[in-house]
C-alpha positions in Angstrom: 0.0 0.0 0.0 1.0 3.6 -0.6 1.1 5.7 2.0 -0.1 9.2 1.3 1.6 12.5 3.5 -0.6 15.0 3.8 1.0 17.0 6.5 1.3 20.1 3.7 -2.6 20.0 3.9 -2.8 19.5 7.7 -0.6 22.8 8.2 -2.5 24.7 6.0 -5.3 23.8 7.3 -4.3 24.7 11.3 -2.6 28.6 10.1 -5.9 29.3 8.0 -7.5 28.1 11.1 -5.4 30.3 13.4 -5.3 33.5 11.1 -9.8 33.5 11.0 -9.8 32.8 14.8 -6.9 35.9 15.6 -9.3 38.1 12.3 -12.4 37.2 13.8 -11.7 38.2 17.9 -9.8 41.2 16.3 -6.3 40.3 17.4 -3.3 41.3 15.2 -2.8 38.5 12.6 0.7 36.9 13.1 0.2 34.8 10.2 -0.1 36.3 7.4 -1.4 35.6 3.8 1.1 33.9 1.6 1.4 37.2 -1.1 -0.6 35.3 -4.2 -3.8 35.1 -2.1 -3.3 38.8 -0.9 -2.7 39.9 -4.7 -6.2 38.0 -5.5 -8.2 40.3 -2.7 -6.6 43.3 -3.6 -8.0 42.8 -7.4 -11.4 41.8 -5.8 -11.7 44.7 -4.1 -10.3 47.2 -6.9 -13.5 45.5 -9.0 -15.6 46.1 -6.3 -14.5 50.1 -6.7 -14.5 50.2 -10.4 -17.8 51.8 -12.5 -18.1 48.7 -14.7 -21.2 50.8 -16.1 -19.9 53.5 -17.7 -22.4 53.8 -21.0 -25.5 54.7 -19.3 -28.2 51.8 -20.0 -30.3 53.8 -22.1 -27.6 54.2 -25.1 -27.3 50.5 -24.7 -28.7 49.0 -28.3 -28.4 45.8 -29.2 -26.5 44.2 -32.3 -27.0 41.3 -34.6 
């Protein structure tokens, strides 16, 4: 039988664990966000400020 190491997982698991419990009491987060997943929210929330409707729906026509 193969035996499968998931320990990468298990750790992840436990600081993701650790970094909602020290967000959600309001405690200073010691463990951070590795930088991709921090580079993903800061796009999110630039499209969340962004005026994706900038042709007022009225000069909206549609095309074949």
């Amino acid at each position: 039988m193969f035996e499968w190491d998931d320990s990468a997982g298990l750790t992840a698991f436990q600081e993701a664990k650790q970094r909602f419990w020290e967000i959600y009491h309001g405690f200073p987060c010691e463990n951070k966000l590795p930088r991709l997943f921090s580079e993903i929210k800061s796009l999110i929330d630039n499209a969340k400020e962004m005026d994706w409707f900038s042709i007022p729906l009225e000069e909206i026509q549609a095309t074949r």
